[in-house]
Z-matrix of the N, CA and C atoms (Angstrom, degrees):
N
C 1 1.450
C 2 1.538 1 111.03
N 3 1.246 2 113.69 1 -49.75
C 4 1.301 3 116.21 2 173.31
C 5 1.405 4 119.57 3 -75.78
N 6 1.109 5 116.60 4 -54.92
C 7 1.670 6 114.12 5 170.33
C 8 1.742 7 109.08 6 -50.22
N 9 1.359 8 120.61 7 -16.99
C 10 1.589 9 113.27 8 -179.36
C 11 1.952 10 104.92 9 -94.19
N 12 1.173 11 112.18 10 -5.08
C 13 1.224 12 121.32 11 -161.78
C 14 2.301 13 86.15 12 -100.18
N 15 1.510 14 86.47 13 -64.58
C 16 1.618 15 76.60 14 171.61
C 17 1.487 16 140.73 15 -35.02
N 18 1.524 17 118.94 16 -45.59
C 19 0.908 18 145.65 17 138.64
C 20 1.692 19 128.03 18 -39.75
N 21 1.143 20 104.27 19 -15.00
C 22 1.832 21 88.10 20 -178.00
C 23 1.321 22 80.41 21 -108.84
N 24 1.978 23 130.32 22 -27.84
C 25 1.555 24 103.99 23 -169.83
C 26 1.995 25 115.26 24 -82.63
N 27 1.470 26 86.77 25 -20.38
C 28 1.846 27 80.74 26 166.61
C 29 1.891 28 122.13 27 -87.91
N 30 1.764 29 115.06 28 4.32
C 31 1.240 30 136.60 29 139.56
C 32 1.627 31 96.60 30 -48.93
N 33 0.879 32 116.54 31 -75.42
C 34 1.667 33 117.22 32 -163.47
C 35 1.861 34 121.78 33 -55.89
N 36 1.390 35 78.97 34 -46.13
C 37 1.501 36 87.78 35 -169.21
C 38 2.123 37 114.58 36 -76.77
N 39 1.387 38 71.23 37 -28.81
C 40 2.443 39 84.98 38 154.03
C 41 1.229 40 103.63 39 -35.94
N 42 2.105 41 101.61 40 -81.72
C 43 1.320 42 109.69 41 -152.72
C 44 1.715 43 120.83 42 -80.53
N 45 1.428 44 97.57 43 -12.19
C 46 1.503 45 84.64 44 159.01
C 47 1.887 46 107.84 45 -86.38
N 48 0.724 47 142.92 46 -33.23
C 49 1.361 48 133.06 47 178.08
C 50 1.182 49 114.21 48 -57.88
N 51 1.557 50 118.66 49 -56.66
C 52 1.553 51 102.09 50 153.17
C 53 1.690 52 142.34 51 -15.25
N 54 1.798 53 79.09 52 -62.81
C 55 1.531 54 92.43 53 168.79
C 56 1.429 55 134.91 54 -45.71
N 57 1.524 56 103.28 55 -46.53
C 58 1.158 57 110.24 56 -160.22
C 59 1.650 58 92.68 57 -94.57
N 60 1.305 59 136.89 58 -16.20
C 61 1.405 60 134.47 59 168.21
C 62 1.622 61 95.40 60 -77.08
N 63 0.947 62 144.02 61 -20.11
C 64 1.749 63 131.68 62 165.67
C 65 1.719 64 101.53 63 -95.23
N 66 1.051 65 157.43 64 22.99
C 67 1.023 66 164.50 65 114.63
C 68 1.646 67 112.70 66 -52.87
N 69 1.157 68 103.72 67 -61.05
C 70 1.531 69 106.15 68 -173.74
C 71 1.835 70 102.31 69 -72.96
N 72 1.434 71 115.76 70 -37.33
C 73 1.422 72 105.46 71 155.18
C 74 1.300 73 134.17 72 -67.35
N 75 1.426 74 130.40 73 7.27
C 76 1.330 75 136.06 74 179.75
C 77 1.431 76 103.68 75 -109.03
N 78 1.335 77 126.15 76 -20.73
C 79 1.413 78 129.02 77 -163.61
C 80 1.971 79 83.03 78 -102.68
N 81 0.881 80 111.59 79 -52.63
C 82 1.847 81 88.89 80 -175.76
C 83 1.327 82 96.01 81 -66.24
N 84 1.354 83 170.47 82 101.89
C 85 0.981 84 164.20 83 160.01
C 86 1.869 85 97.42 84 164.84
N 87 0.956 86 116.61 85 -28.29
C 88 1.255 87 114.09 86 165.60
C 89 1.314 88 157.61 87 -123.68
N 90 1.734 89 95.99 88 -6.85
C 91 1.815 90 119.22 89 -177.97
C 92 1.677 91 89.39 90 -93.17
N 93 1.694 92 111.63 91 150.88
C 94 1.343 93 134.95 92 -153.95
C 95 1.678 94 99.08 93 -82.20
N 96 1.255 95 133.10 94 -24.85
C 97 1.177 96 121.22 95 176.32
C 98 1.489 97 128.54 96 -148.94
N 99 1.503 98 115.99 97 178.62
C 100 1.594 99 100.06 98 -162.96
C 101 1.790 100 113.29 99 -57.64
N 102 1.547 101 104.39 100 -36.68
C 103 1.610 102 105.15 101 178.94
C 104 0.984 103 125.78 102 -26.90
N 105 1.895 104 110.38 103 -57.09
C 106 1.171 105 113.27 104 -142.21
C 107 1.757 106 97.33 105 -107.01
N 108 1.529 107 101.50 106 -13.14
C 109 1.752 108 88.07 107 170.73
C 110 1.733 109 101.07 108 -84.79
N 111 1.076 110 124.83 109 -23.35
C 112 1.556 111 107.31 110 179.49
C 113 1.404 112 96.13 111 -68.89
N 114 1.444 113 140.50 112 -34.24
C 115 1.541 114 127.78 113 170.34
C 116 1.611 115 109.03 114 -33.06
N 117 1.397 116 98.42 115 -71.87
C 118 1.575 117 108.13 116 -159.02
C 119 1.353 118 97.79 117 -73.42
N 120 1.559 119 161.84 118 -19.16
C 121 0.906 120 164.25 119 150.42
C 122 2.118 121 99.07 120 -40.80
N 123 1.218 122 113.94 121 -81.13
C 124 1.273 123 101.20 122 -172.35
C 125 1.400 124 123.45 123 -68.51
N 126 1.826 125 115.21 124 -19.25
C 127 1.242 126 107.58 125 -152.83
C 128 1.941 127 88.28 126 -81.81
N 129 1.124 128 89.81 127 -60.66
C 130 1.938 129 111.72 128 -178.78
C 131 1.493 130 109.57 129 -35.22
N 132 1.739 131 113.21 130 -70.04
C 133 1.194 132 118.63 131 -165.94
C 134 1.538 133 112.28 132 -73.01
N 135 1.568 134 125.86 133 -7.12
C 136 1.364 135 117.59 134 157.67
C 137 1.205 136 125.30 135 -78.76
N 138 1.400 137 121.06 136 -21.71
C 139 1.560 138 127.02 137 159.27
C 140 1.408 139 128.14 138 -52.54
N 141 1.469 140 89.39 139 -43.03
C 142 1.157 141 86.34 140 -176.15
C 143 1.525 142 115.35 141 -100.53
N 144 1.308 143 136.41 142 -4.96
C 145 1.010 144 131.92 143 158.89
C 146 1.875 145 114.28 144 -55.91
N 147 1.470 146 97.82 145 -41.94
C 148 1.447 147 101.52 146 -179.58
C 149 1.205 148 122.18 147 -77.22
N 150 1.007 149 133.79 148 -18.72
C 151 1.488 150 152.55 149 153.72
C 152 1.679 151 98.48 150 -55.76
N 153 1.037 152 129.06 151 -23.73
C 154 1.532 153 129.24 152 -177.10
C 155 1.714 154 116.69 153 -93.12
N 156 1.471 155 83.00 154 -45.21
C 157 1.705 156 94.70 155 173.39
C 158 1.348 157 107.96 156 -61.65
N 159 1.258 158 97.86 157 -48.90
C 160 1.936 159 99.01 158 -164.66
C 161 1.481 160 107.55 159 -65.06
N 162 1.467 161 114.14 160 -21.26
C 163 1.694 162 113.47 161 -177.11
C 164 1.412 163 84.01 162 -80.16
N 165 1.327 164 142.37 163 -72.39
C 166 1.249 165 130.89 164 174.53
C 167 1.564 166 134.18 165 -21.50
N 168 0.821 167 95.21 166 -40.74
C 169 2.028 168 106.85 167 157.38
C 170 0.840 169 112.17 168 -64.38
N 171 1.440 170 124.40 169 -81.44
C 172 1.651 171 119.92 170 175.16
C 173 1.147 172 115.61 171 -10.15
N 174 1.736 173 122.77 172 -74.24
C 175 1.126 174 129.20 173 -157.79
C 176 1.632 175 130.16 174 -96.02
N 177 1.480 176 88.61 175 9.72
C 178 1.417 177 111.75 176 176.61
C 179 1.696 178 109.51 177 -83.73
N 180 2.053 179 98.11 178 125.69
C 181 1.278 180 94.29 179 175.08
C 182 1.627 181 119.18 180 -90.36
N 183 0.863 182 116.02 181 26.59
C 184 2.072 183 98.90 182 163.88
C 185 2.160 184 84.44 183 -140.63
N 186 1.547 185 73.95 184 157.66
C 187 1.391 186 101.05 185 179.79
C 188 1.669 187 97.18 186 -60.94
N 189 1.127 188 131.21 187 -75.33
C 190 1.278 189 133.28 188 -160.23
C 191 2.167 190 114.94 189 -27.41
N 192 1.399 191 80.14 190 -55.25
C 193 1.632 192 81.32 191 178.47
C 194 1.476 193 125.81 192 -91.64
N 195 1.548 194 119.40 193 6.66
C 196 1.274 195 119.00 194 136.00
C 197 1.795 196 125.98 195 -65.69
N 198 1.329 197 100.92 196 -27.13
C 199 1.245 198 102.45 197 -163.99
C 200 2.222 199 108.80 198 -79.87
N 201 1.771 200 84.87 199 -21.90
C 202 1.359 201 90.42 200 -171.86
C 203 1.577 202 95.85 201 -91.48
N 204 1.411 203 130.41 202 1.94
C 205 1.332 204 125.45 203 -171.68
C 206 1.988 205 91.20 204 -103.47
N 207 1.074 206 126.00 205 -35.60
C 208 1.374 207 118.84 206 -166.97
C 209 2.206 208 93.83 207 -85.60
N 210 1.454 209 103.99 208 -27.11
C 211 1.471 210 103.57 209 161.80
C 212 1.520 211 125.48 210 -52.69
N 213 1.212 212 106.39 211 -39.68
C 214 1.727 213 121.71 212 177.35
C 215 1.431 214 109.74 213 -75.28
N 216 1.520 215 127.08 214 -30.32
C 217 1.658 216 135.12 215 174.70
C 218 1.498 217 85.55 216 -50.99
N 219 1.541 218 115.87 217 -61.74
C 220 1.468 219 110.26 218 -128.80
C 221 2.109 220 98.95 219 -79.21
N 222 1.541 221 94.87 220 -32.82
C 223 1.585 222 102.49 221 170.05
C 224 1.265 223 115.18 222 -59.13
N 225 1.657 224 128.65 223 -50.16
C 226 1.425 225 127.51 224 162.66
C 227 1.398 226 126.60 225 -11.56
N 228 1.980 227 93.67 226 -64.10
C 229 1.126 228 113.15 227 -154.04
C 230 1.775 229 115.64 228 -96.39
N 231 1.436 230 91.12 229 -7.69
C 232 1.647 231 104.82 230 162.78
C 233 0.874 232 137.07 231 -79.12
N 234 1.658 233 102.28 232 -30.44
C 235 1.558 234 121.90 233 -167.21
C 236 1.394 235 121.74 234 -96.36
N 237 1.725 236 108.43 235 -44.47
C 238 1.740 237 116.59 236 -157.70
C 239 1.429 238 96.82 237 -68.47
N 240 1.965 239 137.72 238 -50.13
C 241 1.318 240 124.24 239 154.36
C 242 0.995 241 131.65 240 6.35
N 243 1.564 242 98.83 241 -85.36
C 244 1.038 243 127.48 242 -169.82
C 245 1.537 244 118.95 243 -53.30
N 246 1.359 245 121.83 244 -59.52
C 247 1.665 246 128.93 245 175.31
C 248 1.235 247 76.79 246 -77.70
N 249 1.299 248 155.39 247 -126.71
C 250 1.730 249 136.94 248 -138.73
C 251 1.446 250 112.17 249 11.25
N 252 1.807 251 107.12 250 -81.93
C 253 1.105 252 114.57 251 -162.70
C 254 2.180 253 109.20 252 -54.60
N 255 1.396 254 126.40 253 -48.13
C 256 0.866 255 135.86 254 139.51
C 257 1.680 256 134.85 255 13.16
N 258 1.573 257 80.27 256 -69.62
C 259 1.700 258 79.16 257 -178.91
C 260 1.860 259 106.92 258 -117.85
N 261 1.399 260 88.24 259 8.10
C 262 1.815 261 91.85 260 159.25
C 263 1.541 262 96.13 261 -73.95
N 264 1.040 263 114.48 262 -45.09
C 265 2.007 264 114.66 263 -152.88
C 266 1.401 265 92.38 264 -64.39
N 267 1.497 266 115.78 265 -52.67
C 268 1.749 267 128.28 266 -179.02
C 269 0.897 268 112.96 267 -36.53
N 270 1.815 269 116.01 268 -41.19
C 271 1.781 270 117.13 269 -170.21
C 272 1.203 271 112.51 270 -76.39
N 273 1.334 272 101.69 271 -33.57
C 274 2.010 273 110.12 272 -170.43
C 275 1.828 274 87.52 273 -74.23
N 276 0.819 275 131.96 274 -32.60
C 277 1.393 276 122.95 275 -165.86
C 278 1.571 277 120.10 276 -73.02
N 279 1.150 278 93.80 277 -26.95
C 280 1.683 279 124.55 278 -176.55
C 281 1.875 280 109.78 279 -75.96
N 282 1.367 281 88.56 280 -61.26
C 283 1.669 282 90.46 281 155.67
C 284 1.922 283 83.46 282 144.80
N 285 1.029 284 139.37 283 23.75
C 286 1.327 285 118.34 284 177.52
C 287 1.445 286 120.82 285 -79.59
N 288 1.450 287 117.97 286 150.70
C 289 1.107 288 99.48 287 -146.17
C 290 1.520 289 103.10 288 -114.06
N 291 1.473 290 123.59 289 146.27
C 292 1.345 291 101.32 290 -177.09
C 293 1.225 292 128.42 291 -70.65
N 294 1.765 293 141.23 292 169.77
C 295 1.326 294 111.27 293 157.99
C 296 1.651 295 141.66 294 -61.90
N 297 1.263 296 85.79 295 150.61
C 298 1.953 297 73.68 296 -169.59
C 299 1.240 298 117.68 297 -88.46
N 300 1.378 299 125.45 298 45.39
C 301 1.246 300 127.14 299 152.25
C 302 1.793 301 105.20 300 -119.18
N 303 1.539 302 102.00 301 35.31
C 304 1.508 303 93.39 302 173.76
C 305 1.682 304 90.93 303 -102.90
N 306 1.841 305 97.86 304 172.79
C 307 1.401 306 117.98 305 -128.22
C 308 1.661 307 71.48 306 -123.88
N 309 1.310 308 135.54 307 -47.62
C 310 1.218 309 99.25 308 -175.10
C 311 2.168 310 90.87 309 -159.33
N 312 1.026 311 86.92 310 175.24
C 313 1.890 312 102.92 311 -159.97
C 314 1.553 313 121.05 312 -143.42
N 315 1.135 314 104.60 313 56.15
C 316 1.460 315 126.71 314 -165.90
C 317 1.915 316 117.28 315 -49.69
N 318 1.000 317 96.16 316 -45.18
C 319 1.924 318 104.43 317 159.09
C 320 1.139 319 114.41 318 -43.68
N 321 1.554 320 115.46 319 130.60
C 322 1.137 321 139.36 320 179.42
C 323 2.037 322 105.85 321 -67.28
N 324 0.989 323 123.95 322 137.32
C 325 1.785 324 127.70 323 -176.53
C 326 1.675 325 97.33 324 -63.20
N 327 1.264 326 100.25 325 135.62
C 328 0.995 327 124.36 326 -174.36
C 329 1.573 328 100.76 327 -144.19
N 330 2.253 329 91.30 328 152.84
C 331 1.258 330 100.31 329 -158.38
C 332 1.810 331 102.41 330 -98.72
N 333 1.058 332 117.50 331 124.75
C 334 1.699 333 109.67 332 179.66
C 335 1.199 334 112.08 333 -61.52
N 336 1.455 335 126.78 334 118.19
C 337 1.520 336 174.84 335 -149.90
C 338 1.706 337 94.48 336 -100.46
N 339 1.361 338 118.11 337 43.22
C 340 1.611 339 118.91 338 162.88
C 341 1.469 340 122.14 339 -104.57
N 342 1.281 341 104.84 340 36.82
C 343 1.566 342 114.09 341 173.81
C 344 1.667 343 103.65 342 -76.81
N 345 1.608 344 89.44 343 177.01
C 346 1.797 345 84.56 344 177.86
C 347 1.434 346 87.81 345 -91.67
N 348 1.428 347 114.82 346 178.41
C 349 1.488 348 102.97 347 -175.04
C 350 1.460 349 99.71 348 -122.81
N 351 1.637 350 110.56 349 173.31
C 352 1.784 351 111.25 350 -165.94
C 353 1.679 352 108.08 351 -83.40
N 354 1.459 353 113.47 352 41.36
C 355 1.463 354 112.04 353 -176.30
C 356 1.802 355 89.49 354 -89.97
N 357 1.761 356 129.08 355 149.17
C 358 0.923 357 106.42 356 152.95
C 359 1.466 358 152.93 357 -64.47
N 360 1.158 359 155.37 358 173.21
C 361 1.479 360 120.73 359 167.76
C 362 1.853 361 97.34 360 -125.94
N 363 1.120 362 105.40 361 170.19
C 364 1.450 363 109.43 362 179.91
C 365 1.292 364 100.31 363 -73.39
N 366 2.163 365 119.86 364 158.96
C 367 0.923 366 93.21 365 -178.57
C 368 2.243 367 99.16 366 -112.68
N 369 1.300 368 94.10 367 164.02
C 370 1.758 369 102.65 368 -163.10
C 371 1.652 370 88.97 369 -121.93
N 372 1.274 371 94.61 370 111.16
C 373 1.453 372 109.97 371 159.73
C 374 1.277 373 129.47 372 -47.56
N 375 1.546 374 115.36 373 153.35
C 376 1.891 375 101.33 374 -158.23
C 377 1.277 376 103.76 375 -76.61
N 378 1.530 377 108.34 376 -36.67
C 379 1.284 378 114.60 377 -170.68
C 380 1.459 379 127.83 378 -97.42
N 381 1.018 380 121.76 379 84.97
C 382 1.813 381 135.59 380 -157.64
C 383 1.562 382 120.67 381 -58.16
N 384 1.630 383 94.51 382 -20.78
C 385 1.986 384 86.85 383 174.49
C 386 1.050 385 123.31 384 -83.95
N 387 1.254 386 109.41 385 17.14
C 388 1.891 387 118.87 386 -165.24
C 389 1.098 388 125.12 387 68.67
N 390 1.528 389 117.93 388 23.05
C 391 1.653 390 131.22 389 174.86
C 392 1.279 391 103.37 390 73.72
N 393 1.922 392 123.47 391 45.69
C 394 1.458 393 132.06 392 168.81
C 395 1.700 394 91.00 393 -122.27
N 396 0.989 395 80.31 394 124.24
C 397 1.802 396 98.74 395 172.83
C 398 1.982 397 105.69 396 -79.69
């Protein structure tokens, strides 16, 4: 009874994770700019990855790889935010621009950061055949 009950709720928690991992693949493929598909990329596809893991726990027979599947929820859900928010800030910094049917743009103007930067570089001779004509 219970083991058939386990089973229909990690049934559930599949096909919505599915879902929501083809959601988050329909929105990068279909929202107008980088913002808002890195939205639906982290917000969607961590749901639904975790919604996958956790059915994966459920139905996992040894402790160990439930434990490393409810470990992966918690990394999911720590992480995709986090680098989201990250390399949203990077893009605005860079100079990308939002779409212009957005409604509002809360970041302060910022100057795009396309200098060369003070790392050294090796130096490459002008002339590359080794001064053989």
């Amino acid at each position: 009874m219970i083991a058939d009950l386990v089973l229909i709720v990690s049934a559930l928690l599949m096909l919505a994770g599915a879902a929501f991992a083809a959601i988050a693949a329909l929105g990068i493929l279909r929202l107008p700019d980088l913002y808002t598909r890195m939205h639906s990329a982290s917000k969607a596809g961590s749901v639904g990855s975790g919604m996958l893991l956790i059915a994966l726990a459920l139905t996992a027979d040894s402790t160990p790889v439930a434990l490393r599947a409810l470990a992966a929820v918690a990394f999911f859900l720590l992480t995709a935010p986090l680098s989201a928010h990250l390399l949203a800030k990077a893009s605005y910094a860079v100079g990308y621009q939002l779409w212009p049917q957005s409604v509002l743009d809360e970041m302060p103007p910022v100057q795009p950061t396309t200098e060369a930067s003070q790392t050294p570089h090796p130096t490459v001779p002008a002339d590359r055949n080794g001064g053989q004509s």
